[in-house]
C-alpha positions as CSV (number, residue, x, y, z in Angstrom):
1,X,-16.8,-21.0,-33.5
2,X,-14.6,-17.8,-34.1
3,X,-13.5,-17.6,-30.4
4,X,-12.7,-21.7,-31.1
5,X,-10.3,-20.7,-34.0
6,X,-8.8,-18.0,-32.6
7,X,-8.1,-19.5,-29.7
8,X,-7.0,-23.0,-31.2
9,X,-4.2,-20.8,-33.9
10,X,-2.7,-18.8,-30.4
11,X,-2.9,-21.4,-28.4
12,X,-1.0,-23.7,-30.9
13,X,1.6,-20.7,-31.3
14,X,2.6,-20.4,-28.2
15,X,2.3,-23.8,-27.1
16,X,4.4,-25.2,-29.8
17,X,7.2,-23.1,-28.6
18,X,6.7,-24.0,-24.6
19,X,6.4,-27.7,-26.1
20,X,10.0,-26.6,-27.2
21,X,11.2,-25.8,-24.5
22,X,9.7,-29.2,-22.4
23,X,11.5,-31.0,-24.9
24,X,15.1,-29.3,-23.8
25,X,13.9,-29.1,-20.3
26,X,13.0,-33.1,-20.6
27,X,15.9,-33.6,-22.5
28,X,18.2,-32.9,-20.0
29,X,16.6,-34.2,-16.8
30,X,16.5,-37.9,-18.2
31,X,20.2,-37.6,-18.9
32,X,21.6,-35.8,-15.9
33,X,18.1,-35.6,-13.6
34,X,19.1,-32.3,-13.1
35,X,16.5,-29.2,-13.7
36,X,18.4,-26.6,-15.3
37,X,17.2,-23.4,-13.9
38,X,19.3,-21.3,-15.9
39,X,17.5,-22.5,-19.5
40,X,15.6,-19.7,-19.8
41,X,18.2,-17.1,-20.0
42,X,20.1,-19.1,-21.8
43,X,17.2,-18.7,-24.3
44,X,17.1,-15.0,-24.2
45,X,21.2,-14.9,-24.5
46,X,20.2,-16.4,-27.9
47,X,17.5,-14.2,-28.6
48,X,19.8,-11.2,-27.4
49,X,22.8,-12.0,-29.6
50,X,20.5,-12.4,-32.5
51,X,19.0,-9.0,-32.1
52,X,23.0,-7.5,-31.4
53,X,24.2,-9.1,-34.0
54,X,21.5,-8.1,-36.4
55,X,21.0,-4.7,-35.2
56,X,23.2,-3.5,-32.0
57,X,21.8,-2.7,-28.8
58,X,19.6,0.5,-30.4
59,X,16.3,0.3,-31.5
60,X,14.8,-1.2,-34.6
61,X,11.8,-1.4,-36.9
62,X,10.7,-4.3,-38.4
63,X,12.2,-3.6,-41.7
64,X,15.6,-2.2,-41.0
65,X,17.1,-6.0,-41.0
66,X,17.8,-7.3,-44.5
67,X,17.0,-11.1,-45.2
68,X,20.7,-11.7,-45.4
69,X,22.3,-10.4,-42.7
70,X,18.9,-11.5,-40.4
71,X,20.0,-14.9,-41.3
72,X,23.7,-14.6,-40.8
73,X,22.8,-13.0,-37.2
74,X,20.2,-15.9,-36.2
75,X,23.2,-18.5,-37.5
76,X,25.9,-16.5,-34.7
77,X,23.3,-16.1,-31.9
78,X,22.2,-19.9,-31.9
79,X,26.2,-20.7,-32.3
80,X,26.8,-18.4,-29.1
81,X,23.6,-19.9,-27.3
82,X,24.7,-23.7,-28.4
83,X,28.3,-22.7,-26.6
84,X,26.9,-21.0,-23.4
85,X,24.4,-24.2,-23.0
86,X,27.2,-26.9,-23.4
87,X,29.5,-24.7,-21.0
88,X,26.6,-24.8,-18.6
89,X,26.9,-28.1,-18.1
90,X,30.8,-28.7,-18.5
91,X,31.1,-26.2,-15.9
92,X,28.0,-25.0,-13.7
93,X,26.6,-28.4,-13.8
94,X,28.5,-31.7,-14.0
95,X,31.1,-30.8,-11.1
96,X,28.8,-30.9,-8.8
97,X,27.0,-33.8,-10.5
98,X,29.8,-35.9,-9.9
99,X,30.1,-35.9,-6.5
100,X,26.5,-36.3,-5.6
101,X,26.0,-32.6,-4.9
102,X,22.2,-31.3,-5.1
103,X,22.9,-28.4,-3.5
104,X,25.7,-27.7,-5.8
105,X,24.0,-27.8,-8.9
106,X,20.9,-26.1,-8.1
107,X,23.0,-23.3,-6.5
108,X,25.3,-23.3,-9.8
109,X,22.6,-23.4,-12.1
110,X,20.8,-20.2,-10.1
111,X,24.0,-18.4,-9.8
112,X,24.6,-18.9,-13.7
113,X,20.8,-17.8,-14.2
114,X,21.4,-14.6,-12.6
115,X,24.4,-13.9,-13.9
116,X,23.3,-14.1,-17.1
117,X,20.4,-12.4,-16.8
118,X,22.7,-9.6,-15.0
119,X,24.7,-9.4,-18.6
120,X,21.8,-9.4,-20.9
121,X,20.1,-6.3,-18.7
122,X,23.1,-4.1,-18.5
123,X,24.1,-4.6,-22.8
124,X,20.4,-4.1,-23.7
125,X,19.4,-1.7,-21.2
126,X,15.9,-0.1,-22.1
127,X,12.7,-2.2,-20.9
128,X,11.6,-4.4,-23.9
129,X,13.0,-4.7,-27.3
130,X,11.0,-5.3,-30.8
131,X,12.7,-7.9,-32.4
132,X,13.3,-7.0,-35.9
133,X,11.2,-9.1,-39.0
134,X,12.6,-9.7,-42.2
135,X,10.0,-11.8,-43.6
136,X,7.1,-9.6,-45.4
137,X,4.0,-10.9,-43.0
138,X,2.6,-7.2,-43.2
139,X,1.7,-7.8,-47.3
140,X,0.2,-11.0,-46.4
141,X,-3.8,-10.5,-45.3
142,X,-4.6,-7.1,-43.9
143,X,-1.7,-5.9,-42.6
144,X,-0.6,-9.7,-41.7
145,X,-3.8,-10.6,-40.4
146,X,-6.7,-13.1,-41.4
147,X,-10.3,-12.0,-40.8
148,X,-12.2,-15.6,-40.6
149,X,-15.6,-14.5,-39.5
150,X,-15.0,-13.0,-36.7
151,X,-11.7,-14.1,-35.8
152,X,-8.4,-12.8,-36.5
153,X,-5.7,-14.8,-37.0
154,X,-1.9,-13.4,-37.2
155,X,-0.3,-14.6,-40.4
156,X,3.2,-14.8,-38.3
157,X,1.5,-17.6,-35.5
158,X,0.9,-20.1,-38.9
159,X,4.7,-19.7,-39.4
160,X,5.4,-20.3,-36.0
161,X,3.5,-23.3,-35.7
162,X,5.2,-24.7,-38.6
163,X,8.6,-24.3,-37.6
164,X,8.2,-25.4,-34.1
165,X,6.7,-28.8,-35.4
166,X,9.6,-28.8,-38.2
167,X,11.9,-28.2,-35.5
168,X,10.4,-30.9,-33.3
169,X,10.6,-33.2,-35.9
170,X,14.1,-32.2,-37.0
171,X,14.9,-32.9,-32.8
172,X,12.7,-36.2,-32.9
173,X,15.1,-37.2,-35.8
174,X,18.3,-36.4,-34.3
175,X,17.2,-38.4,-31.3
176,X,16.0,-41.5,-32.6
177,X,17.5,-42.4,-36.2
178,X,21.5,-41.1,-35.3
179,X,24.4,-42.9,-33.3
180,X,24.1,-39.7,-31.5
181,X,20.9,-40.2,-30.3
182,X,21.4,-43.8,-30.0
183,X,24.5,-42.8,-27.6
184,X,22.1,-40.5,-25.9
185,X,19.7,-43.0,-24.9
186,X,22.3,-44.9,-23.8
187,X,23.5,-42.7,-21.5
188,X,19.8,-41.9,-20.2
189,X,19.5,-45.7,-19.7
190,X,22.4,-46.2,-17.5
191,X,25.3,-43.7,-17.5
192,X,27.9,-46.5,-15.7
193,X,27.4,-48.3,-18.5
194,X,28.1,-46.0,-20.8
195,X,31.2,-44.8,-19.5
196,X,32.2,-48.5,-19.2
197,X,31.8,-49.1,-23.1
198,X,33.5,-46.5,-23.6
199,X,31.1,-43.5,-24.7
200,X,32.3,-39.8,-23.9
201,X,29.4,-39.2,-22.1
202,X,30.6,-35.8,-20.8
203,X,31.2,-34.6,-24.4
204,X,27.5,-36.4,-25.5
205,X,25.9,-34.6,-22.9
206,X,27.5,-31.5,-22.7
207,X,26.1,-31.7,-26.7
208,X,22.8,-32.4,-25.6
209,X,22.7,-29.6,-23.9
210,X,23.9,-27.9,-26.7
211,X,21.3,-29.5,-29.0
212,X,18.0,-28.4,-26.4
213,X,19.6,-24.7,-26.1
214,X,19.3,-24.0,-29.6
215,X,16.3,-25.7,-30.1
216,X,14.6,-23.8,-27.9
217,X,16.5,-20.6,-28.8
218,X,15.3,-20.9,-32.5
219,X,12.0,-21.1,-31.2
220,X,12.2,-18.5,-29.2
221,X,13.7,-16.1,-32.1
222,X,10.6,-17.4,-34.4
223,X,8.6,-16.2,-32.0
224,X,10.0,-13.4,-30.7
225,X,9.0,-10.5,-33.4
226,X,5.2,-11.3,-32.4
227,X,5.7,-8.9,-29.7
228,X,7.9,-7.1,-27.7
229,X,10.6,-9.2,-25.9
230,X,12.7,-8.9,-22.8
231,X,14.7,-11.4,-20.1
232,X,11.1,-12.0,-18.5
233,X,10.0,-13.6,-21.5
234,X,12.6,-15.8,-22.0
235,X,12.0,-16.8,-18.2
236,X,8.0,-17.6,-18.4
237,X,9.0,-19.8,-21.9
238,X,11.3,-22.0,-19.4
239,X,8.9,-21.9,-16.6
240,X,6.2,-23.0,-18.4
241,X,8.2,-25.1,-20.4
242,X,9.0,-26.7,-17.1
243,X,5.4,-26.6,-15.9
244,X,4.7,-28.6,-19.2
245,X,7.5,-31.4,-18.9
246,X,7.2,-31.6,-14.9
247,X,3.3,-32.5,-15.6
248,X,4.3,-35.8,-17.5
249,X,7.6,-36.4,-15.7
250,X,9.5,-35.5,-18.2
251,X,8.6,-38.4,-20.6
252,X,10.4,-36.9,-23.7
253,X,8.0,-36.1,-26.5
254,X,4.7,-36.1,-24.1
255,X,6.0,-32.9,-22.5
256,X,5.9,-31.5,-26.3
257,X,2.4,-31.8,-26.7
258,X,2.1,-30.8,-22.7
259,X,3.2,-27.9,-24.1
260,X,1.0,-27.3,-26.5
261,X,-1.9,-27.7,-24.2
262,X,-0.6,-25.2,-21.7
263,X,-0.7,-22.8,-25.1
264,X,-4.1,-23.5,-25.5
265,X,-5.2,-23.6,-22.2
266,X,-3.6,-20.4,-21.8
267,X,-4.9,-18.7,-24.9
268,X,-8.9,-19.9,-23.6
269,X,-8.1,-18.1,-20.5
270,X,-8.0,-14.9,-22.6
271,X,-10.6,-14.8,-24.3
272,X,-13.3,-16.0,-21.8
273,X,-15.1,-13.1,-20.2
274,X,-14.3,-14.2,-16.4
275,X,-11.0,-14.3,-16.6
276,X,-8.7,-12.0,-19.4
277,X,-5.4,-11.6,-20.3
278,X,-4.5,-11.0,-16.8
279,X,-5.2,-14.5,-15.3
280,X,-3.2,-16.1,-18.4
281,X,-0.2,-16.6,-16.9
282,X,-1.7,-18.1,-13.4
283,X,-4.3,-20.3,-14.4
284,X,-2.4,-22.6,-16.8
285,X,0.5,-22.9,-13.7
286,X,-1.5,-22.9,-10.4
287,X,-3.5,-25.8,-12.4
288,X,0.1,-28.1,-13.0
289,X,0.8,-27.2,-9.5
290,X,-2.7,-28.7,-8.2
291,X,-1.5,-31.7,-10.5
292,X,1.4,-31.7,-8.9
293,X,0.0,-31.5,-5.4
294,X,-2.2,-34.6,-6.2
295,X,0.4,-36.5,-7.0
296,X,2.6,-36.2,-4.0
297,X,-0.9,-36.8,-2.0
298,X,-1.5,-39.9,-4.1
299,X,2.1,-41.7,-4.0
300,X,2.8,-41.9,-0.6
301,X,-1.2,-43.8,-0.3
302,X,0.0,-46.2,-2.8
303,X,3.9,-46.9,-1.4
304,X,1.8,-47.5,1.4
305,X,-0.7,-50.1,-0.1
């Protein structure tokens, strides 16, 4: 029963943060049907010009950040992060959309990952960063930990979990009660159409990209002061972000809560003694792949029926 609740409280931590990032991922295939490869270090140019805005490029503890100026850097970094993810698509994504180019986009969208990930390694050169946290989690429990019988829960992955769901609510919102996101599933629906009525459909899009880029990159900077962060984590949020929304095809808030059982699956992997922390990564993604390979076994059997 421990290993159950410590499991079930990571698992919902870090799954409600890849749900996230399915959401964004999902977000923008069903209006473009284009996989932006380039989403995850998109997400750690947010996370990166939170921490240099808080605190440079030089270390920091997790008490040298006051409240204030925490929240004044977390305000600039998802403003730069909302501007590099609209650009994205104004620029490395919808040229090549236009003319029909798959080639083009998946080629812009890798070039713009690496490039980006280029930038972020040469300001913030050392290995891994701490992210700095203001909020006092260290007077909360023992030294921000629960004991629950024999489990130990992180005070910090409560908080997580409740501002990934606020913030998938907040999205859900946007999405379904605004003209925005109205004019958004109009566009999904049928993008001639759109353009014929008269929507700016490059502007709503380019917004909607926007909109899942700092979604994601809030998440992300909730997250990230549970450990220490670099570009490579950023990367495994998209990927199995990805994993999560490719394994429902993308269907919009499914791929949220395909998120959050990639969390859990991933946080039973740890703790079961024939495994560990080093299968964690492999097991949740060689197991959407096998999905995914029984799929493409299955459709062409029934095309053919």
């Amino acid at each position: 029963m421990d290993v159950i609740l410590q499991v079930a409280v990571s698992g919902l931590a870090a799954g409600a943060v890849y749900g996230l990032v399915a959401v964004g991922h999902s977000l923008v295939y069903r209006l473009t049907g284009v996989v932006h490869f380039a989403f995850g270090e998109l997400i750690a140019v947010g996370v990166f010009a939170t921490l240099f805005l808080a605190a440079g490029t030089e270390p920091v503890t997790s008490t040298s950040v006051s409240g204030a100026r925490f929240l004044v850097a977390v305000v600039g970094g998802l403003a730069i992060v909302a501007a590099a993810s609209a650009a994205s698509y104004w620029f490395a994504v919808q040229p090549y959309q236009l003319r029909g180019s798959t080639i083009g986009w998946v080629g812009a969208s890798l070039a713009l990952a690496f490039a980006l990930r280029t930038l972020v390694v040469a300001v913030f050169d050392r290995p891994s960063y701490v992210f700095p946290d203001p909020l006092p989690f260290r007077n909360v429990g023992d030294e921000g930990f629960w004991h629950v019988g024999g489990a130990t829960i992180q005070a910090r992955s409560l908080f997580v979990i409740a501002v990934a769901l606020a913030l998938a609510a907040a999205a859900a919102w946007i999405l379904t009660r605004t003209r925005f996101g109205r004019a958004l599933e109009a566009v999904a629906s049928d993008v001639e159409g759109a353009n014929v009525v008269g929507l700016p459909v490059s502007r709503l899009v380019g917004l909607a990209f926007a909109l899942a880029g700092v979604v994601a990159g809030l998440a992300a900077v909730v997250a990230a002061p549970s450990g220490a962060f670099d570009v490579d984590t950023a990367a495994l949020y998209s990927l199995k972000g990805l994993a999560a929304a490719v394994a429902v095809r993308f269907a919009l808030w499914t791929s949220f809560a395909a998120g959050i059982a990639v969390g859990l699956l991933e946080a039973a992997v740890a703790n079961v003694s024939w495994a560990g922390p080093s299968y964690r990564e492999v097991v949740p993604l060689a197991l959407v792949l096998a999905l995914l390979a029984a799929r493409g076994l299955r459709e062409p059997e029934a095309r053919a029926e």
